[in-house]
N, C-alpha and C positions, 0 to 999 in steps of 0.2 A: 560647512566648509572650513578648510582652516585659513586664518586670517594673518596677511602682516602687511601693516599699519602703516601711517608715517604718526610722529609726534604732532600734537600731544595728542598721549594717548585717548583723554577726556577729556574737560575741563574741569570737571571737581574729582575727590579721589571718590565720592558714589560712583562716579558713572566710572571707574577705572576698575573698581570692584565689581559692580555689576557684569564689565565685560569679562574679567577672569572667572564669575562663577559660570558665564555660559558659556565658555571655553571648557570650562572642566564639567560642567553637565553633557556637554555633546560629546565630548572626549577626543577635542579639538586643539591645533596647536592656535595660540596666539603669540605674534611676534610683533614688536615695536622696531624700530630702523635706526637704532641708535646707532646708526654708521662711525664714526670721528675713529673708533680702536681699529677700523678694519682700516683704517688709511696707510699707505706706505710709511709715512715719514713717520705714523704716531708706532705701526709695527716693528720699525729701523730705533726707532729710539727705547722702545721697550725693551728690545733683544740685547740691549747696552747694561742694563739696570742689573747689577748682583756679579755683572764681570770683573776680571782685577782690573781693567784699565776705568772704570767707574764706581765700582764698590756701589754700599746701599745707599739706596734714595732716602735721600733726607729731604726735602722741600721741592715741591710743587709750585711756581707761578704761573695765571694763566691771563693775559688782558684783551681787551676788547674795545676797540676806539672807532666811534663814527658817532655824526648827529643824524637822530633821527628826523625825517619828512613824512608825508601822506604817502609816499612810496614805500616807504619800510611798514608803516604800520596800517596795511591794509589785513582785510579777510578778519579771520579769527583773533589776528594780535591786537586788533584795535578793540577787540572789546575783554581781551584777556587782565584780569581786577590785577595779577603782580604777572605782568609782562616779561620782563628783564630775564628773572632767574625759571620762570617756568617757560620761556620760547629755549635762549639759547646755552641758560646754565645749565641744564640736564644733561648735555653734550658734555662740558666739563666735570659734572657729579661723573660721568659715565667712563671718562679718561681718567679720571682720579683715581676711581676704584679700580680699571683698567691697569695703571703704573702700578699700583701701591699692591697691589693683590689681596685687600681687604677692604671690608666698609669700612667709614669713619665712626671713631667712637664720640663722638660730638661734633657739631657744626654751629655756628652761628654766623649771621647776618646783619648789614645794615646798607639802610639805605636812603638815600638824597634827594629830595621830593622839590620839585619846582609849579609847583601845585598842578592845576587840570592839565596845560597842556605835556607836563613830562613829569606824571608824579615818578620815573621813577630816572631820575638823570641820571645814576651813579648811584649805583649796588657795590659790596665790597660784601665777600664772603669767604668764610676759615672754617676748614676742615683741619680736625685731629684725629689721627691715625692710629688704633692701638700698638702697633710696631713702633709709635716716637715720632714717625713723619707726620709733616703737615702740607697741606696745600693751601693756597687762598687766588680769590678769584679778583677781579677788578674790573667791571664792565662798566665802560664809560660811553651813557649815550647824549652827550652834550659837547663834544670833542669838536672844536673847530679846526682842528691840527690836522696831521697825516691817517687817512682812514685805513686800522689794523682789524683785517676781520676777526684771529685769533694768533695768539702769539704764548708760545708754551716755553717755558726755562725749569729742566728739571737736573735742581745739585744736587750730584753724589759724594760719595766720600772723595773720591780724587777726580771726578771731571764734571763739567754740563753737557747736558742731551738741552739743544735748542730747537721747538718746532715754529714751522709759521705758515698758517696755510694763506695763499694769494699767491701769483705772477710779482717775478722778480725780477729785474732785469739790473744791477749796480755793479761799479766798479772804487772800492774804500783804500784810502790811503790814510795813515795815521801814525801816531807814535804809542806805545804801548806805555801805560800809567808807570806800571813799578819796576820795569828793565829801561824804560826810556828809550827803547829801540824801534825804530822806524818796520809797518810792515802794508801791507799790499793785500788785499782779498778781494775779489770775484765770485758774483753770485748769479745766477742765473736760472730761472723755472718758470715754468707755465703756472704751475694752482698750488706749489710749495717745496718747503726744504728741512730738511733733517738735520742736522751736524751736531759731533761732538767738539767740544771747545776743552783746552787742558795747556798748559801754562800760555795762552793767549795762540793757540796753534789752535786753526778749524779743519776738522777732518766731515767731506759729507759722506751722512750717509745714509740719505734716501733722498728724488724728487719725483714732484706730485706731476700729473698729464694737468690737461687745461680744463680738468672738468673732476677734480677728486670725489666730488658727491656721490655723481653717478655709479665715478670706479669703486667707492669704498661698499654702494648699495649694493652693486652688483656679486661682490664679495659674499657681503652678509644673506643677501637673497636667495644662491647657490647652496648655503649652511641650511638656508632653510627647508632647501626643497630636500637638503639630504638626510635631513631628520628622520 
């Protein structure tokens, strides 16, 4: 039969290998569910990237804030040996390569170990782009602050594409740093929001229903069956 998956795909790269040769011995498709590009807001902000009012993407930021409990790291993640970047960095490897429209020509990693109970508190990872861009990631599971499930800033040459996936509901009043002028935004979403940003003006332009996972799977699931 043909197979698609949720992440991770295995847990070592044998058993990922193993599964692509019996894929291509049966003459099978297999698919993984890396939903995040099928998402509105990450498809609204890509469609942005190479236009004049945004030019090329130059930098990528992607972060991640909550502490974790016995409720996050149940099933398979509690016994996964580098949890952090093999649950939900692949989502972002997969966005990255998604914006950039290339693999990274290097990547490296580091990470902040608070021994057994959180060997991995805070991951920080950089990708470099053969195009000149780069991306870096910043997953912080030791956050006692405001919980960010994903929060994306991508510069281009004249504007930011900002993603955020979560329910939003604020009203921001502020003065702007380098005009010093008073301004006023409004946000509002059920599972997330798109917008471009350009001399401190937010234009949206996409938001997410109260369940983007489903809708992004559902997307991707449809591609599948039309293979």
């Amino acid at each position: 039969l043909h197979v698609f998956c949720e992440k991770p795909m295995g847990m070592t790269l044998s058993e990922a290998d193993r599964m692509l040769a019996a894929a291509q011995e049966a003459k099978k498709t297999l698919a993984v569910n890396g939903q995040f590009p099928d998402m509105a807001i990450h498809q609204a902000a890509q469609t942005e990237i190479g236009t004049p009012r945004f030019g090329r993407l130059l930098l990528l930021q992607a972060t991640q804030s909550f502490r974790t409990s016995e409720a996050t790291e149940t099933g398979w993640r509690k016994d996964a040996p580098r949890r952090v970047a093999f649950d939900f960095g692949v989502h972002l490897f997969d966005l990255s390569t998604f914006f950039f429209g290339e693999l990274p020509a290097s990547i490296s990693c580091s990470i902040s170990s608070l021994g057994t109970p959180m060997p991995e508190a805070a991951t920080s990872i950089v990708l470099d782009f053969p195009s000149g861009g780069a991306a870096s990631f910043v997953l912080n599971r030791v956050s006692a602050g405001e919980e960010r499930y994903c929060d994306i800033v991508l510069t281009g040459v004249d504007s930011e594409a900002r993603c955020s996936i979560g329910g939003r509901a604020d009203l921001e009043f502020g003065i702007a740093a380098r005009s010093r002028l008073p301004y006023a935004r409004a946000r509002f979403a059920m599972g997330g929001t798109a917008e471009r940003i350009q001399a401190g003006r937010s234009q949206l332009l996409a938001r997410e229903g109260s369940n983007p996972f489903a809708t992004a799977t559902a997307v991707r699931l449809r591609a599948f069956f039309d293979q």
